[in-house]
C-alpha positions as CSV (number, residue, x, y, z in Angstrom):
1,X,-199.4,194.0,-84.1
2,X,-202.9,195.1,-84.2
3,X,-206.0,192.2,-84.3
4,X,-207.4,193.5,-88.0
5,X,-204.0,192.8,-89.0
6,X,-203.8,189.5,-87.8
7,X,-207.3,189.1,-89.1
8,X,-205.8,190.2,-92.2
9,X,-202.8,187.4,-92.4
10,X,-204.9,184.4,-93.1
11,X,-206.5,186.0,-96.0
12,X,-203.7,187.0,-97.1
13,X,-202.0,183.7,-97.1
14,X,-205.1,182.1,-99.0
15,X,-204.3,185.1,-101.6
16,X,-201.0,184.4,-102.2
17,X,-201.6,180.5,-102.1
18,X,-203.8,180.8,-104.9
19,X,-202.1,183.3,-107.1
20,X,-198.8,181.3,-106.8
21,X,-201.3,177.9,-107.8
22,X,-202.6,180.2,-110.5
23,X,-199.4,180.9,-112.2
24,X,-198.5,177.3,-112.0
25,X,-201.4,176.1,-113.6
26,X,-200.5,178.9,-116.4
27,X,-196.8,177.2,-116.4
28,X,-198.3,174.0,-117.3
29,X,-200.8,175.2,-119.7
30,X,-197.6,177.1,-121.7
31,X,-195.6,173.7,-121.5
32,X,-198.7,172.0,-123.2
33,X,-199.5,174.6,-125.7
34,X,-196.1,174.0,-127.0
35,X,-195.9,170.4,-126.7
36,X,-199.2,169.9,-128.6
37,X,-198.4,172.4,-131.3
38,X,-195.2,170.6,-132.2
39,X,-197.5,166.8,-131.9
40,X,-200.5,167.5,-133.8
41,X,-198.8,169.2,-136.7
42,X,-198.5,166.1,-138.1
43,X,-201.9,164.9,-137.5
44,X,-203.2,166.0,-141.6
45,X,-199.6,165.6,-143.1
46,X,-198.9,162.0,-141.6
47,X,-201.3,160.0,-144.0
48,X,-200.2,162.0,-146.9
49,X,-196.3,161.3,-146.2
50,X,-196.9,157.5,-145.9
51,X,-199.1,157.1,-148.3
52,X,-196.7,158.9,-150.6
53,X,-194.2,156.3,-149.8
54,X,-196.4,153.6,-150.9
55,X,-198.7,152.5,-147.8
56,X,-202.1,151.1,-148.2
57,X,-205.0,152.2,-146.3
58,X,-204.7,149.6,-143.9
59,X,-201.1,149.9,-143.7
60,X,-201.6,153.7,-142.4
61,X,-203.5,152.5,-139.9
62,X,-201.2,150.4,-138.6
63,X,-199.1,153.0,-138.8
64,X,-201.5,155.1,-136.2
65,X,-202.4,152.4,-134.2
66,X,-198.6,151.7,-133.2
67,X,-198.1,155.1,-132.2
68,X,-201.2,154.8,-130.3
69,X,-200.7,151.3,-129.0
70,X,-197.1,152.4,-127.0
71,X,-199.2,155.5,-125.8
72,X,-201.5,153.6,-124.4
73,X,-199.9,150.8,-122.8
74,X,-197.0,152.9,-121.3
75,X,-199.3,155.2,-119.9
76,X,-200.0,153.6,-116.7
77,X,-196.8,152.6,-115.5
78,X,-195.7,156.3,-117.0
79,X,-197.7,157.4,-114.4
80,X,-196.6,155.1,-111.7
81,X,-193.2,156.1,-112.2
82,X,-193.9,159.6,-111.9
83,X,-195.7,158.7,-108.7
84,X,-192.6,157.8,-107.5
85,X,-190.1,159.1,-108.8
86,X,-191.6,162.7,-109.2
87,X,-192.7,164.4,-112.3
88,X,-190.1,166.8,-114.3
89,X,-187.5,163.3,-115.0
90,X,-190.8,161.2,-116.9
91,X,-191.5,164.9,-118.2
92,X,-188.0,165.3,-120.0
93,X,-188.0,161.4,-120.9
94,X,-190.9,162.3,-122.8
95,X,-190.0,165.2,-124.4
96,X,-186.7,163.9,-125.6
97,X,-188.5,161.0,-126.9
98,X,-191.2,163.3,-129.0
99,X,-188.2,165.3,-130.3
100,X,-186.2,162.9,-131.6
101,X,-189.0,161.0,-133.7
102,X,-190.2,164.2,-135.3
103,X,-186.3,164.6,-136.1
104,X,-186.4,161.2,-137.6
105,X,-189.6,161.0,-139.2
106,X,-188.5,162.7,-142.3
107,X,-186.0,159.7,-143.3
108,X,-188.2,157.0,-143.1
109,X,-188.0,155.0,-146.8
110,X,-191.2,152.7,-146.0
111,X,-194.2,152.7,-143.7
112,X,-192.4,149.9,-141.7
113,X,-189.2,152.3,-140.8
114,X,-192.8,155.0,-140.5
115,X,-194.3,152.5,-137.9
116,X,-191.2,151.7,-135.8
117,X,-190.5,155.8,-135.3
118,X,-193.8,156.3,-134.6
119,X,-194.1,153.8,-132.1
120,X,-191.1,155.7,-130.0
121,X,-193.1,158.9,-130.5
122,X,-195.7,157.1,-129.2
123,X,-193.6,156.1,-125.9
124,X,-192.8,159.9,-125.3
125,X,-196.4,161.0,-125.5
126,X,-197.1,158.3,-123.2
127,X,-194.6,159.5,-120.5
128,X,-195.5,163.2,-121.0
129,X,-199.5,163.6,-121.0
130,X,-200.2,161.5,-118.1
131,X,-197.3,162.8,-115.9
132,X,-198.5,166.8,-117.0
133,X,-202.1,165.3,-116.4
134,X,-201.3,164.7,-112.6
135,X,-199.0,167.6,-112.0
136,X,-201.8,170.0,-112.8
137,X,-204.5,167.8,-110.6
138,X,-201.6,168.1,-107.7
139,X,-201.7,172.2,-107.9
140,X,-205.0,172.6,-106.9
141,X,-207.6,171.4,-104.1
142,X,-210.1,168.7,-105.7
143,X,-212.9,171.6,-105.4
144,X,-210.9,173.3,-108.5
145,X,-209.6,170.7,-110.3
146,X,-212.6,170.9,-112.7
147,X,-211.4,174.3,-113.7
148,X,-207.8,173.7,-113.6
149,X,-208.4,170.9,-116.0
150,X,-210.4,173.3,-118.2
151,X,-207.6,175.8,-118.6
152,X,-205.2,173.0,-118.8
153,X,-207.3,171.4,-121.7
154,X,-208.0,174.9,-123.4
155,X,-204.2,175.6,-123.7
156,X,-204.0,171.8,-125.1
157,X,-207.0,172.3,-127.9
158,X,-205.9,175.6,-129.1
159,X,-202.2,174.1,-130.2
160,X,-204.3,171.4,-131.2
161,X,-206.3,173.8,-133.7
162,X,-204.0,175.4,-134.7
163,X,-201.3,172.2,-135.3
164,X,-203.2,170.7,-137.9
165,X,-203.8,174.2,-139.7
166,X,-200.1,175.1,-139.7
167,X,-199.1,171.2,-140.4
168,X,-201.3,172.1,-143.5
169,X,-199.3,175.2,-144.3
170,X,-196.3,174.3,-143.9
171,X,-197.0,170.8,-145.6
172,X,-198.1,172.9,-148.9
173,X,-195.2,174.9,-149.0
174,X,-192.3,173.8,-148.3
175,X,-193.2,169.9,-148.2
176,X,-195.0,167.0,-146.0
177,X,-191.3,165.6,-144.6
178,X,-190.3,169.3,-143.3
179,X,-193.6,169.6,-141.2
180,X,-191.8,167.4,-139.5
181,X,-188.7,169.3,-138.8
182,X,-190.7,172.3,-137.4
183,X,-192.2,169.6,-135.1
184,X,-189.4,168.1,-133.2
185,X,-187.6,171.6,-133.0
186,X,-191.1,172.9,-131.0
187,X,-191.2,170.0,-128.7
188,X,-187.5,170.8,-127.9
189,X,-188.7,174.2,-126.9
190,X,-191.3,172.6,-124.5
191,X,-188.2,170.4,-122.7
192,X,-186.3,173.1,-122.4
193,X,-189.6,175.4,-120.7
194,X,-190.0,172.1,-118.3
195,X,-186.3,172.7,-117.5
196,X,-186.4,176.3,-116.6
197,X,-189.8,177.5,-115.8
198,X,-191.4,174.1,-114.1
199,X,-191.9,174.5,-110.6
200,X,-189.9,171.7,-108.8
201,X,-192.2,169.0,-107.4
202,X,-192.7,168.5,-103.9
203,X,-194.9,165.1,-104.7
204,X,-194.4,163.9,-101.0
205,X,-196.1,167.2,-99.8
206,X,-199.7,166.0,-101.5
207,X,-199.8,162.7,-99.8
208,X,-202.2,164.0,-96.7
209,X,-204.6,162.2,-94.3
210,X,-203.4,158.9,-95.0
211,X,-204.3,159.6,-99.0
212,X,-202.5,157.3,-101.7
213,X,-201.8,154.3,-99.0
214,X,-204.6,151.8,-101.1
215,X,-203.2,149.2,-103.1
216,X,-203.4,150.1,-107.0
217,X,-206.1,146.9,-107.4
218,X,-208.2,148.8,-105.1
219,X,-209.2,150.9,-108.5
220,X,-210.8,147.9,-110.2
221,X,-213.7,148.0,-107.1
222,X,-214.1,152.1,-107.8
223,X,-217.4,152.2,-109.8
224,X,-217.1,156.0,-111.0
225,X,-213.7,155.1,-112.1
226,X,-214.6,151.9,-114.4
227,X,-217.5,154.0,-116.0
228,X,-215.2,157.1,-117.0
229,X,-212.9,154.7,-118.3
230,X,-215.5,153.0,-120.4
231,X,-216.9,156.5,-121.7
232,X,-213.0,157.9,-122.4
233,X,-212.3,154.2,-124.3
234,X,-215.4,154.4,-126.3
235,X,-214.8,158.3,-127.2
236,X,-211.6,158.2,-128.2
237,X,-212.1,154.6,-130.5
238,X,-214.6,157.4,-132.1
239,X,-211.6,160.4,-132.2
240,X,-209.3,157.6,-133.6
241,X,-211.3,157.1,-136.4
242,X,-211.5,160.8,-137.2
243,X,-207.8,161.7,-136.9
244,X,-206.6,158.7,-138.7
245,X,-209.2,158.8,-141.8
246,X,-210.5,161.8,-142.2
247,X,-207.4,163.1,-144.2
248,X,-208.0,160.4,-146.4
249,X,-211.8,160.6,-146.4
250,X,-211.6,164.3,-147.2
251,X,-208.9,164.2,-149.8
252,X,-211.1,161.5,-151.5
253,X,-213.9,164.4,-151.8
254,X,-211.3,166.4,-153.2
255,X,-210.2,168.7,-150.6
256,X,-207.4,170.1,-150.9
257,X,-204.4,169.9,-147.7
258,X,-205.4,173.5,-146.7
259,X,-208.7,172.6,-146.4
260,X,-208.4,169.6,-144.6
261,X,-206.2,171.5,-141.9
262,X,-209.3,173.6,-141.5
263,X,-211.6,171.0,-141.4
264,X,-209.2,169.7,-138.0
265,X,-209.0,173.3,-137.0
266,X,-212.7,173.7,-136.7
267,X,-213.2,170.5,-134.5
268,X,-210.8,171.8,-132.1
269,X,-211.7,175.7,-132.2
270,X,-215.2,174.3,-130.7
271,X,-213.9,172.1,-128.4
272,X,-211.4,175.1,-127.1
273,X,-214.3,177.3,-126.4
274,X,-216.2,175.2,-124.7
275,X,-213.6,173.9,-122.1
276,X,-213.3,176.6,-119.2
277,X,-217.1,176.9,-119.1
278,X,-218.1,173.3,-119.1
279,X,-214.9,172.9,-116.8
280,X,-216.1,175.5,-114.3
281,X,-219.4,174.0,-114.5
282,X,-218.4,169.9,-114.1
283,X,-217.1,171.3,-110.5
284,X,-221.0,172.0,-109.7
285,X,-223.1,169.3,-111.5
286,X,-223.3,165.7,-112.4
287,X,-220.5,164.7,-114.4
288,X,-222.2,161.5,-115.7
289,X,-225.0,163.6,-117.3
290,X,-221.9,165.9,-119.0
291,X,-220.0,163.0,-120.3
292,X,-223.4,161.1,-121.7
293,X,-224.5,164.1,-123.2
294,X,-221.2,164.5,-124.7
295,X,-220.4,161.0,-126.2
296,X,-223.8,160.9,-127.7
297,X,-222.9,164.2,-129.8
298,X,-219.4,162.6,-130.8
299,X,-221.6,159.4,-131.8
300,X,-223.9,161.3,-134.2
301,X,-220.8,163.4,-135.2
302,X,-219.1,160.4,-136.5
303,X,-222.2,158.9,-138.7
304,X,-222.5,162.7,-140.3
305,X,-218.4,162.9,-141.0
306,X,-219.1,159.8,-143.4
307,X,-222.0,161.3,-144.8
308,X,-220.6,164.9,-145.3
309,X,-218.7,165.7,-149.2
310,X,-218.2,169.0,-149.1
311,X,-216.2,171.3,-147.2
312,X,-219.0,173.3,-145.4
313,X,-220.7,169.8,-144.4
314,X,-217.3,168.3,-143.2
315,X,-216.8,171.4,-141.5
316,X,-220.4,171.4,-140.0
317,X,-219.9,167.3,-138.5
318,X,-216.7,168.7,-137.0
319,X,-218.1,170.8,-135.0
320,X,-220.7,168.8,-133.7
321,X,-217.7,166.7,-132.7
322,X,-215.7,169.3,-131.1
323,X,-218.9,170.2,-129.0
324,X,-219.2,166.5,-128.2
325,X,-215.4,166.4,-127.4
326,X,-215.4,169.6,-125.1
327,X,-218.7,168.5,-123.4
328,X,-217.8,165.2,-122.4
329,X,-214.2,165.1,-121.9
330,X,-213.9,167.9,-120.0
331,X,-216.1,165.9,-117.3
332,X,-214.4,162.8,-118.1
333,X,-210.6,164.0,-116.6
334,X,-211.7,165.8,-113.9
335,X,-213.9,162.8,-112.8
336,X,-210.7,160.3,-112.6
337,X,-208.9,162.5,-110.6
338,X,-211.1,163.2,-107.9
339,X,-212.0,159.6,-107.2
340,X,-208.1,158.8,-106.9
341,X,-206.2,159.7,-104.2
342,X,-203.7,162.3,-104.2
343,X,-200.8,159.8,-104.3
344,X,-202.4,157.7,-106.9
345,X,-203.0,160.5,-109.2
346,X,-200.3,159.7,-111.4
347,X,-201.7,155.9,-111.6
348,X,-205.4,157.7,-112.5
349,X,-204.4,159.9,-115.2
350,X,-202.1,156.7,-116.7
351,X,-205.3,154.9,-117.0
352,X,-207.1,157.3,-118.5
353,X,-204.5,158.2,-121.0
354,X,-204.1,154.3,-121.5
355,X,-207.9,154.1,-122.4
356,X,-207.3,157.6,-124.7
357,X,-204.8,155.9,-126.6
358,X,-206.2,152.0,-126.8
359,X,-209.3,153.4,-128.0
360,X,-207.7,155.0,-130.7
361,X,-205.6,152.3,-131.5
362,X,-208.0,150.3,-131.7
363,X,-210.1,151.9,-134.4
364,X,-207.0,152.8,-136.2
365,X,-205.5,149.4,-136.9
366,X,-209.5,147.9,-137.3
367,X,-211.4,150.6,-139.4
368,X,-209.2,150.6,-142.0
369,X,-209.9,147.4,-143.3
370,X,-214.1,148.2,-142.8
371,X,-213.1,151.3,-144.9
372,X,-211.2,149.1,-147.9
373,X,-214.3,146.8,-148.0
374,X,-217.4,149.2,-147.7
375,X,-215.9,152.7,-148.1
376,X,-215.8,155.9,-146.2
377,X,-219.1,156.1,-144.7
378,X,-219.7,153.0,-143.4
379,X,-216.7,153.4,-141.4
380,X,-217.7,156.4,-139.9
381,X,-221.3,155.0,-139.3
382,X,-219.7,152.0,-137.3
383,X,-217.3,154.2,-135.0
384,X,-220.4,155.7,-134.4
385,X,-222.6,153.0,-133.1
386,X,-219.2,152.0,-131.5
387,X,-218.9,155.0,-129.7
388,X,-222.7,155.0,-129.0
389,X,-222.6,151.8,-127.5
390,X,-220.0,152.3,-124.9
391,X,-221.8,155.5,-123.8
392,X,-224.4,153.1,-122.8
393,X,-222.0,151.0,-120.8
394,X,-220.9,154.5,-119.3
395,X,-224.2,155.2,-117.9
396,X,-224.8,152.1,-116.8
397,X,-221.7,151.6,-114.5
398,X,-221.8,155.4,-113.7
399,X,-225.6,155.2,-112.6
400,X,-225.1,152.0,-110.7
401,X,-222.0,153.1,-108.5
402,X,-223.8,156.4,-107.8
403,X,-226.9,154.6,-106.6
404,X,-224.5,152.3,-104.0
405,X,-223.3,155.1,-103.0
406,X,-226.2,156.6,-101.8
């Protein structure tokens, strides 16, 4: 063999390694499309359907909140598990899980029978985005996994502009209950993907150089880590606000369901487009001045949203949000998963789906009793100031572990 063709081999094998992580990052992004298209259908139909069976305001957000609540507090040992036991089992788990409430959604009589269904989809989510979380983190070397997160996310965001849209209609013409039919049947299609087109996990393989050997309270001294968690808890109590109300909020302006599904799909259009750019570029700047930059936008969003009567002005304060959303979150994920190690991945990307989901619990099951006594825009004004405040606490911790650092 000549010596420019052994020169030639290592390059080679660095092409081929990062076409074949390539195409699994796209296998991943497919299984997410479809996953999220199926879930976020619902999001515009959901408070409809229960109201329509005779829930109160408040008691549609404690609807949401314990969908959100199982989410959230399942996520972390979801993603122990999956440490463990390797990803495509917690994968299915989920799925199944996801299908079968959408399935059983339609039959619910009350918003108690509502809640209780809910709650299980909320256990399926909380196995599945985690788990798909750390299995795209696991593909790539931590130098990329800013823009593996932002194709990942992308593929996410689009199903989740265009979910709500085709939740709206679907839900105005053939009916709220069989949006939820379409639903399970898609996330069925995403088990099946997982099944067949996954690659098989080799979880063992990632845990180099003594990485994933610290004891999980080890996390609690990680500065960088506390702070994204704060930011990701005090964004999404914001988000939570705007997926659970704004139906309501909107169809009180007299929008009709078509309109709010645009309303939705313009938030996440945004917040698509600006995901591979900002997720290229969190792999090269500071991703504290992304993320603060970002919450403050999803602050000012919120206070506008309550504000905002019409269509073009609803539509207007949901893309300010979607900005605020791509900017911040983007910087957010890819943060948690390069200050974990490799074998704690799973663990990281449970807590950060535990704070996703707690914080939108959390405004679901509170802000709809602020909303019963002082209306619509003071309850978008105080997820605002909410959400304001904890990018304040972001900074704060971010800025102060950076500067022990150094």
């Amino acid at each position: 063999m000549s010596d420019s063709a052994t020169d030639n081999q290592p390059h080679e094998q660095h092409q081929n390694t990062g076409e074949r992580q390539a195409a699994q990052v796209l296998i991943c992004c497919a299984i997410g499309f479809v996953c999220f298209l199926g879930a976020y259908m619902r999001i515009p139909v959901l408070p409809l359907l229960a109201s329509g069976i005779g829930a109160s305001t408040t008691q549609i957000g404690l609807i949401n909140a314990a969908f959100m609540l199982s989410a959230g507090l399942l996520a972390v040992p979801s993603g122990l598990i999956s440490d463990k036991v390797g990803i495509t089992p917690v994968l299915l788990a989920g799925l199944a899980l996801m299908s079968a409430a959408s399935l059983l959604i339609p039959l619910s009589g009350n918003w108690v029978a509502l809640g209780a269904i809910y709650l299980v989809f909320g256990v399926g989510l909380a196995a599945f985005t985690p788990t798909m979380m750390s299995s795209v983190a696991r593909i790539v070397p931590r130098s990329h996994v800013g823009r593996a997160y932002s194709w990942y996310t992308t593929a996410v965001y689009l199903a989740m502009t265009i979910g709500p849209a085709a939740g709206g209609w679907f839900g105005q013409r053939l009916g709220f209950r069989q949006v939820f039919l379409v639903s399970g049947v898609l996330i069925a299609v995403a088990l099946i993907a997982v099944l067949c087109f996954l690659p098989k996990e080799t979880h063992a393989t990632h845990r180099t150089h003594g990485e994933g050997q610290h004891p999980p309270s080890s996390i609690f001294s990680n500065g960088r880590l506390m702070a994204a968690l704060a930011g990701t808890l005090g964004g999404c109590f914001g988000f939570g606000m705007y997926l659970s109300f704004l139906p309501l909020h909107a169809r009180a302006a007299g929008l009709s369901v078509d309109q709010i599904g645009v309303v939705f799909a313009a938030q996440a259009l945004v917040n698509v487009l600006l995901r591979i750019p900002f997720g290229h570029l969190s792999d090269r700047i500071d991703r504290g001045a992304m993320s603060g930059i970002g919450l403050v936008a999803c602050a000012v969003a919120l206070a506008l949203t309550g504000a905002s009567h019409t269509l073009a002005a609803l539509i207007l304060s949901a893309c300010l949000l979607g900005a605020g959303m791509g900017t911040s979150f983007t910087a957010l994920s890819s943060l948690v998963a390069i200050v974990m190690p490799a074998g704690q991945r799973g663990l990281g990307m449970g807590l950060y789906n535990s704070c996703v989901y707690l914080g939108m619990m959390l405004s679901s099951a509170t802000m709809g009793v602020v909303i019963k006594r002082a209306g619509f825009a003071t309850g978008f004004l105080a997820a605002g100031c909410i959400t304001f405040a904890a990018t304040l606490l972001f900074l704060l911790l971010y800025r102060g572990s950076t500067s022990k650092e150094k």
